[in-house]
N, C-alpha and C positions, 0 to 999 in steps of 0.2 A: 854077701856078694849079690847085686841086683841082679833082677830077669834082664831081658835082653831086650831092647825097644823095637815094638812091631812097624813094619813098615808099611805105610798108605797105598793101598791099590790101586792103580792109575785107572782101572773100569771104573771104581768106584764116584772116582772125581769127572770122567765122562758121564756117568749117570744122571749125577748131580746136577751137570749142568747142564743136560739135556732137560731136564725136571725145570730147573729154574727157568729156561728158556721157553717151554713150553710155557708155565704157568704165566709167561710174560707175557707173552705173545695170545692168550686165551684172555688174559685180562686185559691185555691192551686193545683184540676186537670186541669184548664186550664196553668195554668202556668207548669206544667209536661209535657202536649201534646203539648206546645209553644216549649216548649226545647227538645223534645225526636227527633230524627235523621228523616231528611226527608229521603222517597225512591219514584222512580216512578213507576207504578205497571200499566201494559196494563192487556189482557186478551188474554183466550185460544180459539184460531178460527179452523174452519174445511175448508182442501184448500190443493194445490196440495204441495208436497216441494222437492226438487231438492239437492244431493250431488254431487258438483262438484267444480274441479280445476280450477284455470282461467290462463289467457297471453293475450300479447298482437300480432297481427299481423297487416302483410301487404298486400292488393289485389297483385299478381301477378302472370305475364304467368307462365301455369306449367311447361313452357323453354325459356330463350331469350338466342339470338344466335349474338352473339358479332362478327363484319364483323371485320376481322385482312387482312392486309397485309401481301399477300404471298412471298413478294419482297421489297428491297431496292429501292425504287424510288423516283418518283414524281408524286403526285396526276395529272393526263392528264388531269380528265371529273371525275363529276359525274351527275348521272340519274336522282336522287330522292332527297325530303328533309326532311323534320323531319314533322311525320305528313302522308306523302304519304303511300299507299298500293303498296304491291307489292304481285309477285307471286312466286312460287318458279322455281328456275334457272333464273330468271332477272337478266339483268346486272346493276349493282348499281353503280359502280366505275370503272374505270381505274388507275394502277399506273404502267406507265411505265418508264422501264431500259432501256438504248439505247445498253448496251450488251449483255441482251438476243436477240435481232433481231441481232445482228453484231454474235451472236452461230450460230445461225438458218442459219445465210447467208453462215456463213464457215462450218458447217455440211453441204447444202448440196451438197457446193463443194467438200467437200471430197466424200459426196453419189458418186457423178456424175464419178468421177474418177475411184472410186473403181469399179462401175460398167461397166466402158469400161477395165478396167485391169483383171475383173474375166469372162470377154463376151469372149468367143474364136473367136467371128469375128474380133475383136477389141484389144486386148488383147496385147500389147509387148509384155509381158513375156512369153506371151503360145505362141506365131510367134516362139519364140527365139529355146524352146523345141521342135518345131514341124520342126525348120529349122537342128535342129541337130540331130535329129530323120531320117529326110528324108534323111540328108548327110551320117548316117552309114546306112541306108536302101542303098542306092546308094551301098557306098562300099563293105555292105556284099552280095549283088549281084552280084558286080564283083570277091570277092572272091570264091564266090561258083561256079563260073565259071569257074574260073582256078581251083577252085576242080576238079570238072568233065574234065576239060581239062587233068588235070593228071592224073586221072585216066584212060582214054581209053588210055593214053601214056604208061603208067606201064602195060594195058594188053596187049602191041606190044613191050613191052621190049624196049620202046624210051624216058623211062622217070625212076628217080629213086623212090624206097619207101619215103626216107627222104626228095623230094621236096612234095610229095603227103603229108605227115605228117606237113611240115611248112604249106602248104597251106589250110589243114583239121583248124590245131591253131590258125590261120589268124581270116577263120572263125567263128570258136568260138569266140575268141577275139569280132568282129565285133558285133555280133549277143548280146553278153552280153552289149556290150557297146549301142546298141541300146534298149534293154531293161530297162538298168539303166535310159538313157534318158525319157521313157515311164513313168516308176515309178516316177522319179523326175518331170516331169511335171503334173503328177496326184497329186503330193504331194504340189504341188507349186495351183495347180490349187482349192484343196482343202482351202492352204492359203489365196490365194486372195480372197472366197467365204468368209469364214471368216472374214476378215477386209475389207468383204461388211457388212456384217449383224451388226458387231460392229457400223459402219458407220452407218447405218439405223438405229441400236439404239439409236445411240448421237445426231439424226435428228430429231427423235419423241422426245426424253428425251427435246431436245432444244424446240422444239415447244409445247412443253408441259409447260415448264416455260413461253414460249411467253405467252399462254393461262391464264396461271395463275395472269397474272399481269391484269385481268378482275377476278373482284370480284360481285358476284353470290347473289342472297339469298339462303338462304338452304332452307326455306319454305314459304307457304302463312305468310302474316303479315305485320305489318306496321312498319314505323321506328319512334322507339320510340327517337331517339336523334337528333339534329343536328350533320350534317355528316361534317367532316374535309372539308377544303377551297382548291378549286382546286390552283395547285403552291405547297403545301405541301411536305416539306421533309419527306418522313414517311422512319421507319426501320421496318426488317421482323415481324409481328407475333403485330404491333403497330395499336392498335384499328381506326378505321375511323369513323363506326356506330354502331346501335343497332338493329336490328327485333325479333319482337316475335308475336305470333298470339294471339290476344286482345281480340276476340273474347269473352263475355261473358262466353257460356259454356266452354269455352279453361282456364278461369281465376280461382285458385285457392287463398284460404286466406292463406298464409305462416307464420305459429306462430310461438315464439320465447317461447318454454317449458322450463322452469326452471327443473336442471336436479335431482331435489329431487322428480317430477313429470313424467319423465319421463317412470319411470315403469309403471305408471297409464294408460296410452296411447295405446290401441290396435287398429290395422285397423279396418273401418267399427263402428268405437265409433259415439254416437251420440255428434254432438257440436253445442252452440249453440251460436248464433254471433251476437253485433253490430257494424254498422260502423259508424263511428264521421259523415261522410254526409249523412246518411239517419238516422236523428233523430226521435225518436218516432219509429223506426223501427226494428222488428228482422229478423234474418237469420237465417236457419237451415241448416247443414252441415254433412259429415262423412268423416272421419281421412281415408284421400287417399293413403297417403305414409310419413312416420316415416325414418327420415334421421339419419344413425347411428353416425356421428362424431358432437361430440358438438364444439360450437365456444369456444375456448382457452379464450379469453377474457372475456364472458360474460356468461362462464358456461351454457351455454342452446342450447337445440337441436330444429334443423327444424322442423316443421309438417306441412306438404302441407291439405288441409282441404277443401273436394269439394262444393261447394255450390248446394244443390238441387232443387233452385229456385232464378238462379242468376238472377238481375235484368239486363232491355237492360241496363243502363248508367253505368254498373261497370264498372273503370278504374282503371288503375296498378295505384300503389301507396296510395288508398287508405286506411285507419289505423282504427283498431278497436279492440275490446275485443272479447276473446273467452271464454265460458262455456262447459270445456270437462264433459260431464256426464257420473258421475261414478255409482250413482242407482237414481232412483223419485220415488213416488207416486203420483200418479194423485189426490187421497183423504187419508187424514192424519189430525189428531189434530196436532197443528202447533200452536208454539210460538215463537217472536222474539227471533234469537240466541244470542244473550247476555243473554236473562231470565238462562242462564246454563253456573252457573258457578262454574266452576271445579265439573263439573257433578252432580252439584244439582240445581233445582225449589225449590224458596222461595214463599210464598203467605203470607200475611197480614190476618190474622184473630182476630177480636174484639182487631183491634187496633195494633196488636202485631206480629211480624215476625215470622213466622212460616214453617220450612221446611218440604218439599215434600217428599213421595215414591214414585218418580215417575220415569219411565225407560227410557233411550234417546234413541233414534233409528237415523234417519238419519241426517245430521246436514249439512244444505249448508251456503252460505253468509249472508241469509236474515233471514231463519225462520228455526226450528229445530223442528224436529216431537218428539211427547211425546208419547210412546207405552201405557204405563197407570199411572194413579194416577194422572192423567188433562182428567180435561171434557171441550168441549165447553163450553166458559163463563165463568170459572173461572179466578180468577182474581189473575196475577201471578207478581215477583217483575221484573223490567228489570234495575233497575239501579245496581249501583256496589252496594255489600254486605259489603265488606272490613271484619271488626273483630268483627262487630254487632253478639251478640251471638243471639242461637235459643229463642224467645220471648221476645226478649228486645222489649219493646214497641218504635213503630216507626209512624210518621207523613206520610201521602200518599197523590201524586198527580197522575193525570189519564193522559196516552197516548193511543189513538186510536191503535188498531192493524198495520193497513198499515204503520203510522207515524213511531210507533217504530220499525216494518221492517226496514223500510230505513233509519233509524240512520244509518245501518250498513254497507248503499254503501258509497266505496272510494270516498275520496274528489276529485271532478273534475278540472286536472291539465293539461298543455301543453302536459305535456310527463310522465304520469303516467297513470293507467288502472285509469278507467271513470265509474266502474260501469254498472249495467244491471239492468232493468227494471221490 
């Protein structure tokens, strides 16, 4: 005879499908939060934030003075070489013409002459005036002689009126033609003074070109280039070298401002600078002189940029970023600037995306001030938002404050801005 069949407990079959329900319903929210959209979400820190524009620049003198050939020659000598100091008025070069010294030699032959021709010790020409001068002096002496001879004749009635009248005309005649001579040799003696001083001009003028084929420094400074090889053909105005004064306090950073920036740019702005060889290092600076004409090519204008604590080893030439500051705060709530996008702060709450009232205030490279509706330590979205609506339930990973700052510095390249620290 069989046992007796047990009958199923009706708890048992509640249990069961209490179990089964839950395990559904536990798998089915994990499997929802498995698939719901990742974001990464940092937090809201208190700390200084900075709005500014950036470029790139170059150390350089705030003048180099390009040594040109004042003459057609041949490099004779030179002084100095690339590297060397100099001072100002050093002679650095020679390039001489062998016809400027062949001017000089025939200017001052012509001096020489002119000055015995305008010398009345010496003079032909004024001999010549003063022999024709003294020849009617002669004859209107003897003219006026036989005036007077005629006349005490006419008053003995032994002479007539009309010999006394030719001989009165004579000497007029005489007397005017010795005057002409006077005036003409003033007039001549004027000239030859004249085509001295000309002469003396074309003398000094020559020996001034001699001079010039000696090339100078214009100031203290070193030569920053190798100088042309003596034997050089050079032409007028064709570079040899380079000086400028190196001098640390003398060096300026020369930025290249993109011209959508430059309205931004006033004298006396603070800027603030690194250079590719001093790593780990800043510089602080203010906007010396704003150059008006932009480069045609590359649409950006000068800014010379003084350094107020130039280091001794700056040298021309070297390359860095500049931060023109346009407003800071030294303390601000401050969030990586990506968390704001298109002018809104998202934050994650129980699970779920959730947007901000919160107001933007200053916004630099790194980090963006929140005036209100962010407190320190809350916890805000930085990654893209994209078309995720407000609450859609979203998946979160954590970035430290600093990390997701510096998502936002440029990749560091040969010849691109490199970022600030």
């Amino acid at each position: 005879m069989s046992p007796p069949r047990r009958e199923h407990s009706p708890v048992k079959w509640i249990v069961a499908t209490c179990v089964f329900a839950g395990v559904v319903i536990i798998g089915g929210s994990v499997g929802l939060r498995l698939m719901a959209p990742a974001v990464v979400v940092s937090e809201a820190v208190e700390g200084p934030v900075v709005q500014a524009f950036y470029s790139t620049g170059t150390i350089r003198p705030q003048r180099d003075f390009p040594i040109k050939s004042n003459v057609a020659g041949t490099i004779e000598s030179v002084a100095v070489d690339k590297g060397n100091s100099v001072k100002d008025k050093q002679p650095l070069a020679v390039v001489s013409d062998p016809e400027l010294t062949f001017a000089v030699r025939k200017a001052e032959a012509e001096v020489a002459e002119k000055q015995k021709r305008a010398d009345a010790n010496t003079s032909p020409v004024l001999a010549e005036f003063d022999a024709r001068i003294a020849a009617s002096k002669a004859q209107l002496d003897i003219a006026q002689r036989e005036q007077e001879r005629l006349k005490k004749l006419l008053e003995r009635n032994a002479a007539g009126q009309r010999d006394l009248d030719e001989a009165m005309d004579r000497a007029k005649t005489l007397w005017a033609e010795m005057e002409s001579f006077k005036a003409q040799r003033i007039a001549k003696q004027l000239e030859l003074e004249r085509e001295l001083r000309v002469a003396e001009a074309t003398l000094e003028t020559a020996r001034w070109n001699v001079a010039q084929q000696t090339l100078k420094s214009p100031a203290d400074g070193v030569v920053l280039d190798r100088p042309l090889s003596v034997g050089t053909r050079v032409a007028i105005n064709d570079r040899l070298m380079t000086v400028a004064d190196v001098r640390p306090d003398k060096l300026v950073m020369r930025a290249a401002v993109d011209e959508e920036d430059i309205t931004r740019v006033h004298l006396g702005q603070t800027v603030r600078m690194t250079l590719y060889s001093y790593e780990g290092r800043g510089f602080e600076g203010k906007v010396q002189q704003i150059y008006p004409q932009a480069d045609e090519a590359r649409r950006t204008f000068e800014v010379d940029v003084q350094l107020l604590e130039p280091d001794a080893r700056l040298a021309p030439g070297m390359t860095g970023e500049l931060a023109f500051i346009m407003a800071q705060k030294d303390k601000a709530v401050v969030v990586p600037t990506q968390a704001v996008q298109k002018g809104v702060v998202y934050t994650v709450a129980n699970g779920r995306l959730k947007k901000l009232d919160a107001e933007i205030g200053l916004r630099g490279i790194e980090r963006a001030e929140i005036v209100r509706g962010v407190k320190p330590g809350d916890k805000i979205v930085i990654s893209t938002i994209g078309d995720l609506p407000d609450g859609r339930r979203v998946r979160t990973s954590y970035t430290d404050p600093v990390t997701a700052a510096g998502l936002n510095k440029p990749k560091k390249t040969n010849d691109s801005f490199k970022g600030f620290n």
